[in-house]
Legacy VTK file of the C-alpha trace (Angstrom):
# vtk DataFile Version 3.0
C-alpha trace
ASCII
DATASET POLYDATA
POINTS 603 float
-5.922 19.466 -30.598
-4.420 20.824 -27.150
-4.991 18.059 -24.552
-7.360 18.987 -22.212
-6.471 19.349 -18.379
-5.956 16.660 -16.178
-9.069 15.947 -13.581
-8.300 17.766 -9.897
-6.588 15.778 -7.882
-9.194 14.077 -5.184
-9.430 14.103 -1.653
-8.659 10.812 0.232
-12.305 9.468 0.950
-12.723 9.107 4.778
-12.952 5.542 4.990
-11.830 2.590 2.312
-14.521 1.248 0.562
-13.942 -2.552 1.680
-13.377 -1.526 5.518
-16.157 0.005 6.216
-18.722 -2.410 7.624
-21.637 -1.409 6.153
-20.651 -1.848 2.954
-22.128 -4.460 0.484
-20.781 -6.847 -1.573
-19.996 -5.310 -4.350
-17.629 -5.705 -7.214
-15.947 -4.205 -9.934
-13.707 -6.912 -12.369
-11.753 -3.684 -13.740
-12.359 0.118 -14.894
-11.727 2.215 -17.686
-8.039 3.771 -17.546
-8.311 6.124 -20.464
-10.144 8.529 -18.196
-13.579 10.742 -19.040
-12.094 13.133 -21.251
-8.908 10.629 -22.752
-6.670 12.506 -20.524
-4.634 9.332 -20.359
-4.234 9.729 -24.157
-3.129 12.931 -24.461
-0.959 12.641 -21.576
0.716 9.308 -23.918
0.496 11.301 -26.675
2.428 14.083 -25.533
5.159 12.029 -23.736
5.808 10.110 -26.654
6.280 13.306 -28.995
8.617 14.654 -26.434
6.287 17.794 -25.568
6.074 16.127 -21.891
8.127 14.966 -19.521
7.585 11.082 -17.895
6.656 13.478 -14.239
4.006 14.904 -16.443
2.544 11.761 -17.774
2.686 10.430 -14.214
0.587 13.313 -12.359
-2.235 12.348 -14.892
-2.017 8.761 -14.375
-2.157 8.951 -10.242
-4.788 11.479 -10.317
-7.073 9.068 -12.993
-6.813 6.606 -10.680
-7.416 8.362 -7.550
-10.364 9.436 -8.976
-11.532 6.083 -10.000
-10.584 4.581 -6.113
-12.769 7.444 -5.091
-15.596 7.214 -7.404
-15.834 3.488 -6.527
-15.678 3.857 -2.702
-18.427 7.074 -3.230
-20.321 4.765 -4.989
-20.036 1.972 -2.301
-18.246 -0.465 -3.782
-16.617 -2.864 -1.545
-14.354 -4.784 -3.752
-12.097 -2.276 -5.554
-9.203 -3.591 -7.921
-5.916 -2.126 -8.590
-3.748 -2.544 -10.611
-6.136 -2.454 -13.493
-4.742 0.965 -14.718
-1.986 0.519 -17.805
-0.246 2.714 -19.551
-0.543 0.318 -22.183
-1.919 -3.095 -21.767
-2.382 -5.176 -19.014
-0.435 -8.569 -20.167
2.493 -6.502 -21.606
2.476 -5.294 -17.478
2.439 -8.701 -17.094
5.558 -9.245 -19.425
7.455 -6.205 -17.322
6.559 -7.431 -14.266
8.109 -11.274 -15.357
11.239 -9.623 -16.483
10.204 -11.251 -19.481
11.518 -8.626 -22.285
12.704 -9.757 -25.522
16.500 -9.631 -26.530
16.031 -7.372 -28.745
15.275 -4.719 -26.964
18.544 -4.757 -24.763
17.377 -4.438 -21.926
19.950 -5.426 -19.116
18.043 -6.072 -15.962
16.466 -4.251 -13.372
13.240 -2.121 -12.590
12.112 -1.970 -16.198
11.514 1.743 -16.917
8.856 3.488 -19.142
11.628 3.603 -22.579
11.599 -0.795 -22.523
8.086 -0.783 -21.466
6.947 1.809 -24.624
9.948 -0.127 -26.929
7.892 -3.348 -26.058
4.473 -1.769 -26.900
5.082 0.451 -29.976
8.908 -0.232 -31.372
11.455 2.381 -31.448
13.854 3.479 -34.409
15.800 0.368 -34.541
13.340 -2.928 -33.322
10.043 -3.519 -34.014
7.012 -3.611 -31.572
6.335 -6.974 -30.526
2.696 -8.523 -31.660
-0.430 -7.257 -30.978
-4.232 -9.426 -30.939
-7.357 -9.040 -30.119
-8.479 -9.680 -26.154
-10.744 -12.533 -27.188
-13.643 -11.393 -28.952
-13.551 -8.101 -28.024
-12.366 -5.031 -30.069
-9.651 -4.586 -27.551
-6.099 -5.381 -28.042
-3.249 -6.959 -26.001
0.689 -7.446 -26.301
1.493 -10.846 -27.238
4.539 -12.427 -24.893
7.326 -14.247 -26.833
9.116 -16.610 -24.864
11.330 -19.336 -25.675
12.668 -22.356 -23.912
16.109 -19.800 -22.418
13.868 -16.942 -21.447
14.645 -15.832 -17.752
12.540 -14.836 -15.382
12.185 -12.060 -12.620
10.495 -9.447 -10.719
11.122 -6.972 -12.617
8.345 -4.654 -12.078
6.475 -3.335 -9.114
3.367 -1.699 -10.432
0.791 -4.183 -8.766
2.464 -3.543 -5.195
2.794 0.256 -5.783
-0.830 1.059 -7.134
-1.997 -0.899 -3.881
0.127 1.242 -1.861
-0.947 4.563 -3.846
-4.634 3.350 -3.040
-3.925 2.633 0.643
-2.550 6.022 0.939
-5.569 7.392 -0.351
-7.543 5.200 2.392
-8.753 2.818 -0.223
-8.281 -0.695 0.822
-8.537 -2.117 -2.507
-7.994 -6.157 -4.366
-5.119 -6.153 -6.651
-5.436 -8.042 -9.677
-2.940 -9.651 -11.899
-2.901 -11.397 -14.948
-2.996 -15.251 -14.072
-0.225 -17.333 -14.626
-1.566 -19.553 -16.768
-3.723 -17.485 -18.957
-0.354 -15.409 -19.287
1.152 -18.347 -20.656
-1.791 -19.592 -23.005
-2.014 -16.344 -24.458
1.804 -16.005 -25.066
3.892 -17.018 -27.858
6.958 -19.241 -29.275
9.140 -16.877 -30.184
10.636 -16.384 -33.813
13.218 -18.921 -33.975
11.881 -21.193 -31.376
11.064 -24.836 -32.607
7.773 -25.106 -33.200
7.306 -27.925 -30.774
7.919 -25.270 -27.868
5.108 -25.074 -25.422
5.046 -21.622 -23.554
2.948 -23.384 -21.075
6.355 -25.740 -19.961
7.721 -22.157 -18.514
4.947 -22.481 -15.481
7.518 -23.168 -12.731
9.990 -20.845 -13.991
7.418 -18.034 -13.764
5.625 -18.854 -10.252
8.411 -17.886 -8.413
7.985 -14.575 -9.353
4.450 -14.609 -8.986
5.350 -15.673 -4.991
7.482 -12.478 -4.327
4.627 -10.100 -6.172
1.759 -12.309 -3.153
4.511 -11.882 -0.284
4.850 -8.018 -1.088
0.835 -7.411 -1.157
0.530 -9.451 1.654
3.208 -7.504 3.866
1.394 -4.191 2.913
-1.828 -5.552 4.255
-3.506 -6.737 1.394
-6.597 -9.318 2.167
-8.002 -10.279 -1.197
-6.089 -10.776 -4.581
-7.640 -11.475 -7.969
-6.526 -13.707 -10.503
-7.811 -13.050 -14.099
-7.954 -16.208 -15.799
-9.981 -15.459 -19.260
-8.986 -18.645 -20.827
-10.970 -21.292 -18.594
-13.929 -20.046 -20.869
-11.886 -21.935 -23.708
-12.165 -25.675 -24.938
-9.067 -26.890 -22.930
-7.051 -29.758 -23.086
-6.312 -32.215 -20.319
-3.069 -30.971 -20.088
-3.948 -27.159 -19.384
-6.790 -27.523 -17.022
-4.339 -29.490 -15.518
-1.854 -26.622 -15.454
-4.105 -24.690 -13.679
-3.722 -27.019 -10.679
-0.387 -27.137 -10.610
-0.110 -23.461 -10.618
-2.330 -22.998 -7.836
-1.196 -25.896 -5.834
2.529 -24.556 -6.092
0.938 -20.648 -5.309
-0.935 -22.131 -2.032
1.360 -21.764 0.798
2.409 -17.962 -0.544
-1.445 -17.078 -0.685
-2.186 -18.333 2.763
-3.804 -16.009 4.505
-4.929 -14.187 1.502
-8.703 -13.833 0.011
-7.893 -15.571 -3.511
-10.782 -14.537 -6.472
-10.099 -16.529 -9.137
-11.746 -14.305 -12.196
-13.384 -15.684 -15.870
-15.372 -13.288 -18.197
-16.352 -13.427 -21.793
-18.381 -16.458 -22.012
-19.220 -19.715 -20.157
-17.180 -21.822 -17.997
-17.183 -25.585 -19.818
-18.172 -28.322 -17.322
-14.893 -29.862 -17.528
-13.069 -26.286 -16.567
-15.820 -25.592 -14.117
-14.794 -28.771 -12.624
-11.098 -28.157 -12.149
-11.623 -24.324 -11.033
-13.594 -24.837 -8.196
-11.325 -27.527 -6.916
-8.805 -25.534 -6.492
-7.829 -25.695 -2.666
-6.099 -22.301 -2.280
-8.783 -20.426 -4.190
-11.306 -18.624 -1.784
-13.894 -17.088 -4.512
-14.928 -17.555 -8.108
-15.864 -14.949 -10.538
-18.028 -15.985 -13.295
-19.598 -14.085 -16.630
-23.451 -14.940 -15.883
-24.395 -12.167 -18.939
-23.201 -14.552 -21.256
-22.307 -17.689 -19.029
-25.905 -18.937 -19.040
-24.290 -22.561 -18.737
-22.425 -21.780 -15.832
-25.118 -20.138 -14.193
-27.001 -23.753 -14.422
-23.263 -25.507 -13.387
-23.247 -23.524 -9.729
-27.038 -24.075 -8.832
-26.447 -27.649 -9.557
-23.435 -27.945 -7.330
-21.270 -24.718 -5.674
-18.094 -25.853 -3.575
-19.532 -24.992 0.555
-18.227 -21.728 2.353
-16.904 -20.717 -1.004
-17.722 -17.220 -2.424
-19.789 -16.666 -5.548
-18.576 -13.223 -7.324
-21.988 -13.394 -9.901
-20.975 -10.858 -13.077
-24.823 -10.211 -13.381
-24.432 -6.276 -14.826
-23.021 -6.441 -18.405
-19.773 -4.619 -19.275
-19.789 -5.368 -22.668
-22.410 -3.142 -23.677
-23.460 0.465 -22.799
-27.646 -0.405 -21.463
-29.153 0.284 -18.642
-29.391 -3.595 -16.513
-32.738 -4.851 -15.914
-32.136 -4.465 -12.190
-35.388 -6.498 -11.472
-34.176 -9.615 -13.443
-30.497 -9.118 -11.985
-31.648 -9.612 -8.309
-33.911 -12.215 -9.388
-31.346 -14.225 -10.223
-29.189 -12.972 -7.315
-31.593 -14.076 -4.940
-31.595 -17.422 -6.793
-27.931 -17.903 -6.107
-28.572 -17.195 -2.569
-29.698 -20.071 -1.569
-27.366 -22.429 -3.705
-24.298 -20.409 -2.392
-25.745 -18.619 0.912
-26.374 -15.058 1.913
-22.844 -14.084 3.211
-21.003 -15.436 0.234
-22.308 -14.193 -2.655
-20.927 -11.105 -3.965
-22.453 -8.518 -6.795
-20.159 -7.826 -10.034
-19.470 -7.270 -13.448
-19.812 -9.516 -16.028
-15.829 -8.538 -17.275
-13.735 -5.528 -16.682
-15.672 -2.223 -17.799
-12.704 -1.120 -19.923
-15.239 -2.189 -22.542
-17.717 0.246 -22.241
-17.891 3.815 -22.613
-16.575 5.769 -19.346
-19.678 8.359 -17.822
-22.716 8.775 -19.462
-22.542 12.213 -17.719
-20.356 13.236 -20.637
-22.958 12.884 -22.932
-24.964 16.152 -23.398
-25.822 15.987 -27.088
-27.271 12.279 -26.787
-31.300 12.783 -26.584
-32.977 12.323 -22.807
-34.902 9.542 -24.447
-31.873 7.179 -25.451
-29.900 8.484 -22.653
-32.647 7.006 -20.072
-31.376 3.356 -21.563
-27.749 3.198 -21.225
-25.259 2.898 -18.505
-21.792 3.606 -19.173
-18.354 2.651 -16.595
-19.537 4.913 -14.066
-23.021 3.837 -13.810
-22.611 0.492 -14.294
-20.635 0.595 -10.577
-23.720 2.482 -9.417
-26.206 -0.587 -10.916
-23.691 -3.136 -9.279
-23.802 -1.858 -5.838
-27.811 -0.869 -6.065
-28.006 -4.557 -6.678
-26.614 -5.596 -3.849
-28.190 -3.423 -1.274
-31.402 -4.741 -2.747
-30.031 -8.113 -2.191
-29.455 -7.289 1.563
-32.556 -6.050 1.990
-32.092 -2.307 1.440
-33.733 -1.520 -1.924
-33.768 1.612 -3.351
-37.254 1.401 -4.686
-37.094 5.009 -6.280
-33.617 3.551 -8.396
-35.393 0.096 -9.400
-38.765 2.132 -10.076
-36.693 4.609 -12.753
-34.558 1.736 -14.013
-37.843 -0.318 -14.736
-39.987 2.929 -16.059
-36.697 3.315 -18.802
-36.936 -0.463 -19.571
-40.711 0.148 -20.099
-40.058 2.949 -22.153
-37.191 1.222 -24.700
-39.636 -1.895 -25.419
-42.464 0.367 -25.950
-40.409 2.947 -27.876
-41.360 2.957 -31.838
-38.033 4.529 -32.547
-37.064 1.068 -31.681
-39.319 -0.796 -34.264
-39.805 -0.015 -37.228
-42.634 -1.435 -38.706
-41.968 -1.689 -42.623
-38.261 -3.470 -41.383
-40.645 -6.171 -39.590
-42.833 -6.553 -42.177
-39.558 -6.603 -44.759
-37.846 -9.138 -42.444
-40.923 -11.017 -42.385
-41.279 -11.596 -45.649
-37.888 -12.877 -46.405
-37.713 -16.348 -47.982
-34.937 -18.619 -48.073
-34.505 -17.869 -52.085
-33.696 -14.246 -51.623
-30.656 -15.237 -49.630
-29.660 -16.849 -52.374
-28.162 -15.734 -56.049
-30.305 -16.181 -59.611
-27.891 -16.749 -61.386
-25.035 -19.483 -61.166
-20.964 -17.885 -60.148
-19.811 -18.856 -63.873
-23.013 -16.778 -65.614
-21.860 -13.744 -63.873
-18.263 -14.126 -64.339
-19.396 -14.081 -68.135
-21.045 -11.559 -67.897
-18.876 -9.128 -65.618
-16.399 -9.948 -68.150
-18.289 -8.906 -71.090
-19.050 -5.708 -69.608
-15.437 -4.339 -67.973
-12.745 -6.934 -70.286
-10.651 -7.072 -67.460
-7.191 -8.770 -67.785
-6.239 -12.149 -66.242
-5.065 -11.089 -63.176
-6.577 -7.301 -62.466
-5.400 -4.757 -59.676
-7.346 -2.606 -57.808
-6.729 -1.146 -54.126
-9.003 -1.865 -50.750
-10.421 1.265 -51.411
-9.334 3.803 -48.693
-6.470 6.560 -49.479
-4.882 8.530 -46.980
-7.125 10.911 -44.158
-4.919 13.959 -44.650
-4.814 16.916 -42.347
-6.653 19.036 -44.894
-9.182 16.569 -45.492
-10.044 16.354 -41.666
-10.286 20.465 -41.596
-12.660 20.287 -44.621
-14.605 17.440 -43.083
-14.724 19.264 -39.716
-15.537 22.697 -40.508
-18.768 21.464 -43.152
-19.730 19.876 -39.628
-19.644 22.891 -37.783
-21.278 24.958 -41.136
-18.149 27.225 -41.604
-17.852 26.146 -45.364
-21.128 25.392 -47.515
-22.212 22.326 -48.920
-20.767 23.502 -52.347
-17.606 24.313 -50.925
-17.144 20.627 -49.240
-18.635 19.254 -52.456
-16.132 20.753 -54.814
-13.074 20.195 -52.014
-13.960 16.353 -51.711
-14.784 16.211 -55.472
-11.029 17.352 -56.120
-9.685 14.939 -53.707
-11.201 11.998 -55.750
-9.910 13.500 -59.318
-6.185 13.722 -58.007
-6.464 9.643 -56.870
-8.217 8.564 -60.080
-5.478 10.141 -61.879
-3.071 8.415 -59.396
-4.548 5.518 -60.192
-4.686 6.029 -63.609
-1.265 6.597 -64.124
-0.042 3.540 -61.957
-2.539 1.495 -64.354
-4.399 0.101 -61.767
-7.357 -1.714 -63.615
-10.400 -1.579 -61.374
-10.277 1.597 -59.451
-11.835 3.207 -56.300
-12.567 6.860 -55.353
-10.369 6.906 -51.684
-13.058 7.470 -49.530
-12.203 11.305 -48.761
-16.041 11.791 -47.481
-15.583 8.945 -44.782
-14.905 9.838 -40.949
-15.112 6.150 -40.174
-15.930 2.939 -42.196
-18.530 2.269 -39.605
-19.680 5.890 -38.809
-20.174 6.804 -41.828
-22.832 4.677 -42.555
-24.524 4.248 -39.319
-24.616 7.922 -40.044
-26.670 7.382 -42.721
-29.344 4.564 -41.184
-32.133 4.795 -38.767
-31.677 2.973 -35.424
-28.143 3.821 -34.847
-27.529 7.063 -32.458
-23.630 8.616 -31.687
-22.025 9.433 -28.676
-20.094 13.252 -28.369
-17.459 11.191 -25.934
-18.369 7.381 -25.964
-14.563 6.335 -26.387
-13.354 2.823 -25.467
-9.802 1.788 -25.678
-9.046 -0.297 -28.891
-5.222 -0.550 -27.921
-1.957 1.746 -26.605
-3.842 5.762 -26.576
-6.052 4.605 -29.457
-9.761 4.833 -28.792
-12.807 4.320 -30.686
-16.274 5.700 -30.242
-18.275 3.368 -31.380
-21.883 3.499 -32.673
-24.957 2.120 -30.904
-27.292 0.293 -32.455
-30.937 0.887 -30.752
-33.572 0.461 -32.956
-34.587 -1.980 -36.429
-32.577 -0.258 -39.112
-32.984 1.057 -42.368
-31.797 3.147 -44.840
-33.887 6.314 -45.743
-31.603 6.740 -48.382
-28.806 6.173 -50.794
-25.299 6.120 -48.949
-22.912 5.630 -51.789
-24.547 6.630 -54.861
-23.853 10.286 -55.133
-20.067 9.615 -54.956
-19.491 6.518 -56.530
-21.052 8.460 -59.758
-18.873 11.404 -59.557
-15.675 9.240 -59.729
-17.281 7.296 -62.323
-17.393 10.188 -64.286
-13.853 10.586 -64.129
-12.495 7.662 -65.940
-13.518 4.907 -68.500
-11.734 2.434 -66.094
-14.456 0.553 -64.075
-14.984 2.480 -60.621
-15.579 0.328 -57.538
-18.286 1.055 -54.931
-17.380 0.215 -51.557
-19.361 -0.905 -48.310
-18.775 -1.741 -45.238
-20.020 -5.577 -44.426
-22.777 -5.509 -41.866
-20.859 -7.789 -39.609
-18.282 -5.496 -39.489
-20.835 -2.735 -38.445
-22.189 -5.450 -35.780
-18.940 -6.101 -34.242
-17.854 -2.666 -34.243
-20.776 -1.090 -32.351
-22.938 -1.717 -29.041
-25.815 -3.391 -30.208
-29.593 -4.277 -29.236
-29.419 -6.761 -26.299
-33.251 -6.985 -26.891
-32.628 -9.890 -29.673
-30.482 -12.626 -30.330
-27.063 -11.087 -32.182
-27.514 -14.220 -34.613
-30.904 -15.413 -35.848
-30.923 -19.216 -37.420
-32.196 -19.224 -41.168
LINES 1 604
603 0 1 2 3 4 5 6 7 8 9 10 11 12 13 14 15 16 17 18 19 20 21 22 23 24 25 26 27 28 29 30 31 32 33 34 35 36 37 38 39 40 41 42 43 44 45 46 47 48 49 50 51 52 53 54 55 56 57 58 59 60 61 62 63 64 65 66 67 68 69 70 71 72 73 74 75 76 77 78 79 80 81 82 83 84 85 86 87 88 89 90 91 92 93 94 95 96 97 98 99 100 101 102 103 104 105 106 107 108 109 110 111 112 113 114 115 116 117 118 119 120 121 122 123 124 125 126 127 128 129 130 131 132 133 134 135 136 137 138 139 140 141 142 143 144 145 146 147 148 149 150 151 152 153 154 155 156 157 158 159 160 161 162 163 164 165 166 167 168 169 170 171 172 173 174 175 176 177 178 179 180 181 182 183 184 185 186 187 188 189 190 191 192 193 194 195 196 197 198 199 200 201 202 203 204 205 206 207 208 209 210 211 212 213 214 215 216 217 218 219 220 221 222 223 224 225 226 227 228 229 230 231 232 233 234 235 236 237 238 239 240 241 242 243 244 245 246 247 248 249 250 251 252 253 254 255 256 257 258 259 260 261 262 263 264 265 266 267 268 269 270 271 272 273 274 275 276 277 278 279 280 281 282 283 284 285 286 287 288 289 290 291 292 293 294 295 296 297 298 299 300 301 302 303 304 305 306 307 308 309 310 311 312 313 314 315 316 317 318 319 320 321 322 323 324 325 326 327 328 329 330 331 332 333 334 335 336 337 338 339 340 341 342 343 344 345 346 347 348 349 350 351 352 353 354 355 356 357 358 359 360 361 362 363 364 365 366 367 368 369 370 371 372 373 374 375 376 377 378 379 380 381 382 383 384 385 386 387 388 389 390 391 392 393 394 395 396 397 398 399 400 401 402 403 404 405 406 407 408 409 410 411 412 413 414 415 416 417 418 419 420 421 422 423 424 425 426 427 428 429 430 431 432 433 434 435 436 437 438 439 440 441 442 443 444 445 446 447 448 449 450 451 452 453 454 455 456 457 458 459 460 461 462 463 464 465 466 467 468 469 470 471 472 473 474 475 476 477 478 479 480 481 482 483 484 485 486 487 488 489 490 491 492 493 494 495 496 497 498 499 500 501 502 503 504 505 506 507 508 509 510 511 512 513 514 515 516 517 518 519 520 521 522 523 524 525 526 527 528 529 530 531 532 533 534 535 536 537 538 539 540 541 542 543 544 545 546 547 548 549 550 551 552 553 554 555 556 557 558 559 560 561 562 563 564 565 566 567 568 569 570 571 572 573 574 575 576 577 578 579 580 581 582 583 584 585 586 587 588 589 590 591 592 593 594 595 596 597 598 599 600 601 602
């Protein structure tokens, strides 16, 4: 599909968000970079076919994030990053901005230019891409450094010092933030060839150097705050690590003088130890802590907070797409208060909302009811800075009055629960989670029934999504072919990979899934308490994005979901046909779910 126009470039707001006195303190950890409509992907998308030029793929990347500076500092926001905007992934910036680009990829010094930095993320015709993992327990994914013991370091890209000078241009004093050094380091590497006893961790003072010229640079062009992300303190560390971290930030003290340093965690709670060592840390000014899910570290500042520190509390959750109970949020706000004082505590996210879903605005097939429960990116920033006007005494009563009304309205809601799932889940017993029969009974008997050989073959179970397949799919959506017509086009699909199958003598076969969108849509599809968004899309990694499903309500299934299908292929071969499901943790991790019950219930 033709990529749909970039957003209007904005006007400069008057007056930056954090200079303006009667702002409140208010934060943002990061933002969505993909943009309302995935113009960033298209724009990617594009470039990378060759249809665009890099000028092209630029103009949409400066106008997204002029319009995010300017939706922030509309909003209020005080603290406003930068530097949060990739055209990729934020540690593989990291990686281009430490010089630190594998052999391979020949790259011979200098600024490092959009060919290495795309080489790096998705290979090119002669080296492969380097690795890719998941961002902690997220669905996101980031660029894995490799470094070895020879790897040289330097400043080798200025994107952090530019975006802060784009922003400043626009009259938006904003915080840059990097990736720290030593969450770069934990999260990178040995790489292939290295000996295995290689710590990428020993690198630290070869990489703080450069870190010192990227603080000099932001503090010459007027920067006052910068903002360390430093995910990993949420880990179990070792002595040695947590005692990396105050080396690094020892060494990085005399550079940062002068500066406004916010040391940022997310994800999950501090450990005491960690806690410990963090707010130690001389040259650090502020701490930013996940108090969605850091319920521990919540009870580790009101039982001691370093004095005339700052207190950046990530009370509004952006790891999920509902509305924040506003009420509790400033309750607990106000019960910092007095542990950290008045002037030093600061309203934020509980992570970056690169997480969530973008605007809720875009929504306009979602019903009014579940709409009236969620906040997506953009209102999220709206919660965050309603929260801490209320916490310096200027409430918006209307705003907290609608935000309670919708809580109200979700607990009360019986689309939310179900009664025969209660009484089902009830009545559970700890036999039914368990089998009848013993594992070597119904080996026997499996074998009995489909005389499989020793060692049998089958296939995970999905074939190919061709472009056909996708048109057929698409236009039975939008009732341009009839259900007979998508019947008989997906039952043909299914006969030419039996016969596939068949003929490469696979023993236990499977249909290919040609009805599926999604191995998580198409399901949730099919049971009650799960609603859709028209243009929910969070990044997964590069200019991929998924849209996933939100769970509301206690679900069920009204009816059968695999039945129909798995019996036509049957029919179509004496070999045993497999029915395939996707596991409901799968489904869990790959949607938004209730945050009115625990994820994980103790049998």
């Amino acid at each position: 599909s033709a990529a749909p126009p970039p957003p209007p470039r904005c006007s400069p707001p008057s007056l930056s968000a954090s200079a303006h006195p009667g702002k409140m303190a208010s934060h943002i950890v990061g933002y969505p970079r993909m943009g309302p409509k995935r113009e960033l992907k298209f724009a990617l998308e594009s470039f990378w076919d060759g249809k665009s030029s890099a000028e092209d793929l630029e103009k949409v990347a400066t106008d997204l994030r002029a319009s995010i500076w300017k939706q922030m500092a509309d909003a209020g926001i005080k603290y406003i990053p930068s530097n949060t905007f990739s055209y990729y992934d934020q540690v593989l910036d990291t990686t281009a901005m430490l010089g630190a680009v594998p052999d391979r990829y020949s790259w011979t010094g200098g600024e490092i230019n959009l060919s290495t930095y795309f080489s790096m993320a998705r290979g090119n015709a002669t080296v492969p891409a380097m690795e890719m993992t998941k961002w902690f327990d997220t669905n996101y994914h980031f660029i894995v450094p490799e470094l070895a013991p020879s790897t040289k370091f330097s400043y080798s890209s200025h994107k952090a010092i530019n975006e802060y000078k784009e922003a400043k241009a626009l009259g938006v004093d904003t915080v840059p933030v990097l990736v720290g050094p030593v969450s770069y380091l934990l999260l990178s590497k040995a790489a292939k060839g290295v000996e295995k006893s290689f710590s990428p961790l020993s690198l630290l003072s070869s990489i703080l150097p450069v870190y010192k010229e990227v603080i000099a640079e932001l503090k010459a062009a007027g920067a006052s705050w910068i903002q360390f992300d430093e995910p990993t303190l949420v880990k179990d560390l070792e002595s040695h690590q947590l005692s990396a971290f105050s080396a690094a930030y020892a060494e990085l003290e005399s550079a940062l003088s002068g500066l406004n340093v916010l040391v940022e965690t997310y994800f999950a709670d501090v450990p005491a130890d960690s806690y410990k060592t963090l707010t130690s840390l001389s040259s650090v000014t502020a701490y930013g802590f996940d108090l969605e899910r850091g319920t521990k570290t919540l009870e580790l500042v009101k039982s001691g907070f370093p004095a005339g520190k700052y207190l950046f509390a990530g009370v509004v959750d952006g790891r999920n797409i509902w509305a924040d109970d506003l009420a509790a949020s400033l309750a607990t706000l106000q019960s910092l208060e007095a542990v950290v004082g008045k002037d030093k505590l600061v309203v934020s996210t509980s992570c970056s909302l690169m997480h969530t879903a973008v605007d809720l605005v875009n929504e306009t097939k979602l019903d009014d009811e579940i709409k009236s429960w969620l906040a997506f990116a953009a209102q999220k920033v709206v919660e965050v800075n309603a929260l801490a006007k209320a916490l310096a005494g200027q409430k918006d009563e209307a705003y907290f009055a609608a935000n309670a009304a919708a809580l109200a309205s979700r607990r009360s809601s019986p689309r939310v629960t179900n009664e025969e799932v209660q009484k089902a889940a009830t009545a559970l017993k700890g036999s039914d989670h368990r089998r009848a029969t013993t594992v070597s009974a119904r080996l026997d008997a499996q074998q009995k029934k489909l005389n499989l050989p020793v060692l049998p073959t089958t296939t995970i179970g999905s074939f190919p999504q061709t472009v056909e397949l996708r048109r057929v799919r698409r236009e039975y959506k939008a009732k341009k072919i009839s259900e007979e017509e998508y019947t008989n086009a997906i039952k043909e699909e299914i006969s030419k990979v039996v016969k596939i199958q068949e003929e490469l003598d696979i023993d236990v076969l499977v249909h290919g899934e040609p009805e599926r969108n999604d191995m998580v849509e198409y399901f949730g599809e099919q049971l009650s308490g799960f609603t859709f968004t028209a243009n929910g899309w969070v990044q997964s990694y590069g200019s991929r994005c998924v849209k996933p499903p939100i769970i509301y309500g206690d679900v069920s299934r009204p009816n059968p979901m695999t039945v129909f299908w798995s019996k036509m292929a049957q029919s179509m071969t004496a070999r045993p046909m497999k029915g395939m499901l996707t596991g409901p943790v799968t489904i869990l991790n790959w949607s938004f779910v209730r945050n009115d019950q625990p994820r994980l219930v103790a049998s």
